[in-house]
C-alpha positions in Angstrom: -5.1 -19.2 -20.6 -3.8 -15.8 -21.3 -1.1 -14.4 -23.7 -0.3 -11.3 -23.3 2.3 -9.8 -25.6 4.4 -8.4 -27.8 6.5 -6.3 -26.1 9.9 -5.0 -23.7 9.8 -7.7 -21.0 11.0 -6.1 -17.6 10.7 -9.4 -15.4 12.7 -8.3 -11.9 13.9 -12.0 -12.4 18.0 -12.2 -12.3 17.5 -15.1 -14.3 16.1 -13.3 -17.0 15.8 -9.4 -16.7 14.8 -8.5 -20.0 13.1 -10.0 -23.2 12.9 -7.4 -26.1 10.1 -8.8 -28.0 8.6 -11.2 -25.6 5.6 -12.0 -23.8 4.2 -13.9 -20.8 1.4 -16.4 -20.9 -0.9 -17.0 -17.5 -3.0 -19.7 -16.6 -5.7 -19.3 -13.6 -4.3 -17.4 -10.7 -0.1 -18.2 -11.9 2.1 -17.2 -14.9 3.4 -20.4 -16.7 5.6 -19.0 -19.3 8.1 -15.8 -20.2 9.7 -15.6 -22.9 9.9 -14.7 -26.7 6.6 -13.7 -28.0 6.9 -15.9 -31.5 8.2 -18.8 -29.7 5.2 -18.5 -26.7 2.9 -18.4 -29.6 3.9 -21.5 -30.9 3.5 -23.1 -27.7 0.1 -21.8 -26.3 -1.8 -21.3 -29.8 -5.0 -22.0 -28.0 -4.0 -19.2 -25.4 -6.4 -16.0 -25.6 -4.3 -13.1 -26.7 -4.1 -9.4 -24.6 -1.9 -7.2 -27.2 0.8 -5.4 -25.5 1.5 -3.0 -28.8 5.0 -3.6 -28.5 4.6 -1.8 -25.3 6.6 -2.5 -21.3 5.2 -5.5 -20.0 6.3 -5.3 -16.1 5.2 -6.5 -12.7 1.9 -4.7 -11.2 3.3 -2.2 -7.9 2.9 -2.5 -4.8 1.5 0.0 -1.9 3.3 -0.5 1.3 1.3 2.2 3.1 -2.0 3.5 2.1 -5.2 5.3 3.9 -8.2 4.7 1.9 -10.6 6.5 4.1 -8.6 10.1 3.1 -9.8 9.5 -0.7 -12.7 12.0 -0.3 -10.8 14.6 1.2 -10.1 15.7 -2.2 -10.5 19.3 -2.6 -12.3 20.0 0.6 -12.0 22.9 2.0 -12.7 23.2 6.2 -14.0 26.4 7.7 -11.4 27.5 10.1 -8.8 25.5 9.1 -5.5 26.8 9.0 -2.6 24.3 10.2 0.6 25.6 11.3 1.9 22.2 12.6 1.3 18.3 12.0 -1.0 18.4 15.5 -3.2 20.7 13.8 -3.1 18.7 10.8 -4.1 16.0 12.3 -7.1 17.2 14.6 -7.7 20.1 12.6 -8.7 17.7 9.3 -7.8 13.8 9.5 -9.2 13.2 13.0 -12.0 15.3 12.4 -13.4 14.0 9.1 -12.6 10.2 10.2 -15.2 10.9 12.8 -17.5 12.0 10.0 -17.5 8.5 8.2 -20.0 6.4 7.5 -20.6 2.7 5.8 -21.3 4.9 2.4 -18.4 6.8 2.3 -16.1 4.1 3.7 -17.5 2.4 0.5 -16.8 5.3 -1.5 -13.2 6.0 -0.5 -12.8 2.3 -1.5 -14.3 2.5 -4.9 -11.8 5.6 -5.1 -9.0 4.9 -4.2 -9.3 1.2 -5.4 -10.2 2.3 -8.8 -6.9 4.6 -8.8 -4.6 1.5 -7.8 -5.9 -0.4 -10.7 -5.5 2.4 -13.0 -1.7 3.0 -11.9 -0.9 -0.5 -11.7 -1.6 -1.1 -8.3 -2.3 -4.6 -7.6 -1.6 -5.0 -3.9 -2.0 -2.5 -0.8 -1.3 -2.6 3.3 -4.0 -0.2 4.6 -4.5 1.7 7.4 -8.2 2.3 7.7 -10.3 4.6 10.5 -13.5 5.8 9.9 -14.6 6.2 13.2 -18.5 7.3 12.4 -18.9 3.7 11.6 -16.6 1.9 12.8 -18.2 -1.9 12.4 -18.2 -3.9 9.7 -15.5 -1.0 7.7 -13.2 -2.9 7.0 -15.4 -6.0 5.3 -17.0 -3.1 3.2 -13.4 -1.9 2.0 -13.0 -5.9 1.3 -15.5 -6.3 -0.5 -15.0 -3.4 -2.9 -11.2 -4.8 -3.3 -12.5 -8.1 -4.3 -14.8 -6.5 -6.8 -12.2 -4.0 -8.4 -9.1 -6.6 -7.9 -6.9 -5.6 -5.5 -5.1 -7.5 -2.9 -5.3 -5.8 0.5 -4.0 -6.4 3.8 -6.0 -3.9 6.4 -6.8 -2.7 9.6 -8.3 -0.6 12.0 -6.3 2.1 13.7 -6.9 2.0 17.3 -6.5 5.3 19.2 -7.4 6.8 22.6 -8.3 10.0 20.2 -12.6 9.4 20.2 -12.7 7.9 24.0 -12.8 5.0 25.1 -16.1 3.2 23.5 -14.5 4.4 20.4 -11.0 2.8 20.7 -12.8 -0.6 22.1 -14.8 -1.0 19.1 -11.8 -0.2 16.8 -9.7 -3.4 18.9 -13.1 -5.3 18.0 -13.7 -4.6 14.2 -9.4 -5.6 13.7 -10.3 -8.3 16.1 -13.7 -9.2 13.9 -11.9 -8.6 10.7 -8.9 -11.0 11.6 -11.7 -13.7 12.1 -13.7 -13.1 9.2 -11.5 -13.6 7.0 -9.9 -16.4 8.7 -6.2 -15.2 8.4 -3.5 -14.1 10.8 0.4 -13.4 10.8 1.9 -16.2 12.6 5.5 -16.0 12.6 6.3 -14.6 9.2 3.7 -16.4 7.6 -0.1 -16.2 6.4 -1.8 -19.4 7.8 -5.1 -18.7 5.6 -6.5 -16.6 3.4 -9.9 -15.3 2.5 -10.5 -16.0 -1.4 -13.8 -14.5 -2.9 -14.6 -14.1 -6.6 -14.9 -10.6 -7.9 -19.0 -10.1 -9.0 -17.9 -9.7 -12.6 -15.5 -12.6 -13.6 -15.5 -16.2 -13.3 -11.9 -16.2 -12.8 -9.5 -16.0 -10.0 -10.3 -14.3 -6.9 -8.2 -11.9 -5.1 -6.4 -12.5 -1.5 -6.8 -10.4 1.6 -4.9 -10.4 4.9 -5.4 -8.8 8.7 -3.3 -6.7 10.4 -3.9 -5.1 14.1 -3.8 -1.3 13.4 -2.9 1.3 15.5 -2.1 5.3 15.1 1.3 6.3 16.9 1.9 6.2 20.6 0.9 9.9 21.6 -2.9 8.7 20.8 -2.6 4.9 22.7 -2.0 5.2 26.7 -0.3 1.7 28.1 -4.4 1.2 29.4 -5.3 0.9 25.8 -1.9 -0.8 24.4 -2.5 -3.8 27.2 -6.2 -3.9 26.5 -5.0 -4.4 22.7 -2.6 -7.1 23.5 -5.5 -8.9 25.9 -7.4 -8.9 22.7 -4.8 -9.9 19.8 -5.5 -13.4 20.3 -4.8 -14.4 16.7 -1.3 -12.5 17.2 -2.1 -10.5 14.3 0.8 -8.5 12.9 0.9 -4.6 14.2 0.7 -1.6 11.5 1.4 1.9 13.2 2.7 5.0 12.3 6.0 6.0 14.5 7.9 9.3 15.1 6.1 11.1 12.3 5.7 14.1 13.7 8.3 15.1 16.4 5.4 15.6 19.0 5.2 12.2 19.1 8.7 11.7 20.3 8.3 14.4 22.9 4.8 13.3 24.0 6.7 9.6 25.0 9.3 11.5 26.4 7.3 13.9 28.6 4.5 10.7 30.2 7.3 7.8 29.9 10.5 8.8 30.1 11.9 7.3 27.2 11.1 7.3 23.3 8.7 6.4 21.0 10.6 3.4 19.6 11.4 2.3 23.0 8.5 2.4 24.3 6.4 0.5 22.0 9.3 -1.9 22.3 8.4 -2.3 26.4 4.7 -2.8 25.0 5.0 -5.8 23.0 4.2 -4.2 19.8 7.5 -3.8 17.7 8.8 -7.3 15.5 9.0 -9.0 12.5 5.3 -9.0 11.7 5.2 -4.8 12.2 4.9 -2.2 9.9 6.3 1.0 11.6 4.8 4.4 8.7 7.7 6.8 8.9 10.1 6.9 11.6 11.5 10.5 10.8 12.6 11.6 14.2 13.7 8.3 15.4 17.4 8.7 17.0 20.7 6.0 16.8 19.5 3.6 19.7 16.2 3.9 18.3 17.3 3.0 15.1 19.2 0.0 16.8 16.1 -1.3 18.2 13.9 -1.4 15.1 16.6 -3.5 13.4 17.3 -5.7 16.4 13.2 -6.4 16.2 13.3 -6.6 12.6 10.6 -4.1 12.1 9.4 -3.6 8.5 9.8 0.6 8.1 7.5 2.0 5.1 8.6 5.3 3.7 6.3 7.7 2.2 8.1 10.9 0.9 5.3 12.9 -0.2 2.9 13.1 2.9 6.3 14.0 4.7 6.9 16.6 2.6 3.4 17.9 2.3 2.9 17.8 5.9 6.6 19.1 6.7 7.0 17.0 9.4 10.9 16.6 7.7 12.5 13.3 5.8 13.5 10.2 7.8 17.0 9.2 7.3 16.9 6.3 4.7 20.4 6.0 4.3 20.7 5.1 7.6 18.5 2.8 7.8 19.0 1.3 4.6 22.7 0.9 5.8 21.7 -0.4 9.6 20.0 -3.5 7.0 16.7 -2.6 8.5 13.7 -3.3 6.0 12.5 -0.7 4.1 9.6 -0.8 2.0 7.8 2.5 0.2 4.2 3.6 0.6 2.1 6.5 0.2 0.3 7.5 3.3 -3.1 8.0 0.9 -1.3 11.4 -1.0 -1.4 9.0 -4.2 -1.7 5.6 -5.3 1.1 6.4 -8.0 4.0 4.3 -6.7 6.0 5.7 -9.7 5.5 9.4 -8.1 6.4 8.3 -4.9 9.5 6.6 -6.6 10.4 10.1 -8.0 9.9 11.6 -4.7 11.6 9.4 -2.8 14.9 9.5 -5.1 14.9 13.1 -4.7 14.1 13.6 -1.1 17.0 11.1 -0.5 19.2 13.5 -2.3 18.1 16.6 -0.8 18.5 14.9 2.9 22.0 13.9 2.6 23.2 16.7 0.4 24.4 14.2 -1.8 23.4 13.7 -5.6 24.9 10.0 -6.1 22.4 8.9 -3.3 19.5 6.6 -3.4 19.9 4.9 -6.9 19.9 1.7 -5.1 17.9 2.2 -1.9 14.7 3.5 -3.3 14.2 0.8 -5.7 15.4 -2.0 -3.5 12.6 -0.2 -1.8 9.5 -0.1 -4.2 11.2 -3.2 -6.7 12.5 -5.8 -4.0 11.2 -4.7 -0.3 7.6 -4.2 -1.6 7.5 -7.7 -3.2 8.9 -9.3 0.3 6.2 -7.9 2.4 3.4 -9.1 0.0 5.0 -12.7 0.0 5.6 -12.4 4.1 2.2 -11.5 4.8 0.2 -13.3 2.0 2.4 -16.1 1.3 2.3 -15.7 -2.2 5.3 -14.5 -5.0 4.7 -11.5 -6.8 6.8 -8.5 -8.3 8.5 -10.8 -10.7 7.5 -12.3 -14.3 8.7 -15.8 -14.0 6.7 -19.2 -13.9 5.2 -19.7 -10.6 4.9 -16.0 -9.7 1.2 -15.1 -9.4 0.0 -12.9 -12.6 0.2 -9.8 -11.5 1.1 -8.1 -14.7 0.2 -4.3 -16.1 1.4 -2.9 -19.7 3.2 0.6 -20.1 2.6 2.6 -23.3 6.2 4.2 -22.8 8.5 5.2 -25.7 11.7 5.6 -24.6 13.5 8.0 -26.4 16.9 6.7 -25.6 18.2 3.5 -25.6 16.2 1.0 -22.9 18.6 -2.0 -21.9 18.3 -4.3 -18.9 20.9 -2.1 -17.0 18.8 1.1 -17.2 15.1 0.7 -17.0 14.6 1.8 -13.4 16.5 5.0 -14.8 13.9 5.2 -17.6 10.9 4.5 -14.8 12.3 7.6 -12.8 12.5 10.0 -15.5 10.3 9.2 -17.6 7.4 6.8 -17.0 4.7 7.4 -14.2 1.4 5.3 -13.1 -0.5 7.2 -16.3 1.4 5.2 -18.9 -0.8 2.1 -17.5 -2.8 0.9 -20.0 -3.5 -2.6 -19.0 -3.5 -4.3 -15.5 -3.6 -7.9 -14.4 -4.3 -9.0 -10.8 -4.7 -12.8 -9.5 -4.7 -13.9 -13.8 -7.6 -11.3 -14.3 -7.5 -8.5 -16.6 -9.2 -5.7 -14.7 -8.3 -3.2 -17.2 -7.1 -3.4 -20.8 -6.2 -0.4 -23.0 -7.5 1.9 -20.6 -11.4 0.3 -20.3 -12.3 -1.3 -17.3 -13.5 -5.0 -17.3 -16.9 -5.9 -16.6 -17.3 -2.4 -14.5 -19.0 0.6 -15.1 -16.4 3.6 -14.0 -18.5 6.1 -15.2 -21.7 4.7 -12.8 -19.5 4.1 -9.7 -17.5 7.4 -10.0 -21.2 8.8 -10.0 -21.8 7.3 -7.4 -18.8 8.3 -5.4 -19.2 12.1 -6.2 -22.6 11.8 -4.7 -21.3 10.4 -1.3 -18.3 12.8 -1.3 -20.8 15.5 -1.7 -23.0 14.7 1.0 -19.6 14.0 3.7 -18.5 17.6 2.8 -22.3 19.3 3.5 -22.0 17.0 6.8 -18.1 18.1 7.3 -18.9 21.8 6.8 -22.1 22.1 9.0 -21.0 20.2 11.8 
């Protein structure tokens, strides 16, 4: 059993929003207890203590949208490479270092990114994987590693028509291997199973992963390759694909089909309840109709837009048509607390109006992200209260202004990012605690990484 306090409770709870001076005590995977710290005490004196220096005590974050595999692309620098549009972003550096690879650096971009979540209070991730080098067995070494370093993960493979056809067929097998190995599909709203595994360095709790079937965005999947993925969904896995996030792919459906993107991934089978559509930027007012007569989840992820240019979606739109909106990263961070910012502002600068997206972003990362871990995992997080599953960080931030229940997300946006996490909790287990990982060396696997990143970019730039 684990104490860990004193300090400003931010629970997400209605019942009980905010405890100045409290604490929360865990027991295996589950929180039993929030409340005040001296009364807690009294109750669980057998209970080991984490300190919390008087610091925030909040939910850990969640990632509604994440690439893994672009974690080494840090700093590198392409010969030739000079993008003038999304396309060329894509083929010029995405497609072609996915195609570069292998098992090592898969593991590597894991260990990574991974090790970043942790550190910003990342406890749970959807990712979109591709590393089409090697593509079997990817996505049980990116498992692995989240089991190890604590983080819950729902991934998949994207499918595309962009490496041939061998290629897309055994990126439909490895979601199609993945989904049985770890014995867990998206049946109607609702995880059947999950795969549990105990990290290598704790006895305690392990961590829960979950399939999805990925695919990129309709101008890289021909109706040959959709069908063939439908033949082989057999466990009905849950679709993750990006949509509209460049206008080509609008004008690519438009130009072969005769109709748009949202359309026509609606006549193929693959919008719904159990989809994650990335983006939607250039989607249009019946397109917009038809995501929220599907009830397709829509993950937002202001940065990459904005880095890429490929323009803002509008999220007051669909925040108003009641269509569910979650926040991601598209791999640009694993920060949610930047993205936060980011999104706040980019919701501004859209509409051209400043008293916009106080409520919508963090119904996004607060509310929205929380849903689609409990829909997919069957499990409550994103809340202190008994029951929830202890997924719990600690924030050395000193407001410098008054901090009341009414205005912490304001004191989050303005003043508070993922590098005020000291301490994180996943699943009951304290990964990290006052900035020293638990039971792993950082400074050996970081090593390691470099190593690996090193040898991709000598492959990258001579081939």
């Amino acid at each position: 059993m684990i104490l860990l306090g004193e300090g400003t409770v931010i629970t997400r709870n209605p019942a009980q929003p905010f405890i100045t001076r409290g604490a929360v005590v865990m027991e295996g995977t589950q929180i039993v207890a929030v409340g005040a710290y001296d009364t807690l005490r009294q109750q669980y004196p057998t209970a080991t203590q984490i300190k919390a220096h008087g610091k925030l005590i909040m939910p850990a974050f969640i990632n509604a949208h994440h690439h893994i595999y672009s974690a080494l692309a840090r700093g590198l620098s392409l010969p030739n490479y000079n993008p003038s549009n999304f396309n060329d972003i894509l083929e010029g550096l995405w497609f072609y270092l996915d195609s570069q690879l292998t098992r090592e650096s898969v593991w590597a971009s894991a260990v990574a990114t991974y090790m970043e979540c942790i550190e910003n209070g990342v406890t749970s991730i959807f990712d979109h994987h591709a590393s089409y080098g090697e593509t079997e067995g990817s996505l049980s070494v990116i498992a692995d590693v989240a089991k190890q370093l604590g983080v819950r993960s729902c991934l998949c493979y994207e499918v595309s028509d962009r490496h041939g056809r061998e290629a897309m067929e055994a990126a439909v097998a490895e979601n199609v291997r993945f989904g049985k190995e770890i014995g867990a599909s998206c049946r109607n709203g609702a995880l059947q199973t999950g795969a549990e595994v105990a990290p290598s360095h704790t006895e305690s709790s392990a961590i829960e992963l979950a399939a999805m079937f990925g695919l990129h965005a309709s101008f890289t999947l021909s109706p040959a390759t959709l069908a063939y993925v439908r033949e082989q969904n057999v466990d009905k896995l849950g679709y993750h694909i990006h949509i509209a996030e460049g206008f080509s792919d609008e004008t690519d459906s438009i130009t072969k089909y005769k109709k748009r993107t949202v359309e026509r991934l609606y006549d193929e089978g693959i919008l719904g309840p159990n989809t994650i559509a990335g983006h939607c930027i250039h989607i249009d007012e019946a397109e917009l109709t038809r995501l929220r007569e599907t009830d397709t989840l829509v993950v937002h992820n202001p940065e990459s837009n904005m880095g890429n240019a490929v323009g803002a979606p509008d999220i007051l739109a669909l925040y108003q048509a009641g269509i569910r909106l979650c926040l991601g990263t598209d791999g640009y961070t694993s920060d949610m607390l930047e993205s936060y910012k980011v999104a706040n502002c980019l919701v501004k600068h859209r509409s051209g109006l400043p008293n916009q997206g106080w409520v919508e972003v963090p119904t996004m990362l607060f509310d929205n992200n929380r849903k689609l871990v409990e829909q997919f995992f069957g499990i409550s997080v994103g809340q202190l209260r008994p029951g929830a599953v202890a997924d719990v960080i600690v924030m050395d931030y000193e407001p410098t202004t008054p901090l009341t229940a009414a205005n912490t997300n304001g004191h989050l946006l303005f003043g508070a990012n993922g590098g005020h996490v000291i301490t994180t909790i996943s699943n009951g287990v304290v990964r990290y605690q006052d900035r020293q990982w638990q039971g792993i060396d950082k400074a050996k696997l970081l090593a390691d990484v470099r190593e690996v990143a090193s040898q991709l970019w000598q492959r990258s730039v001579s081939s």
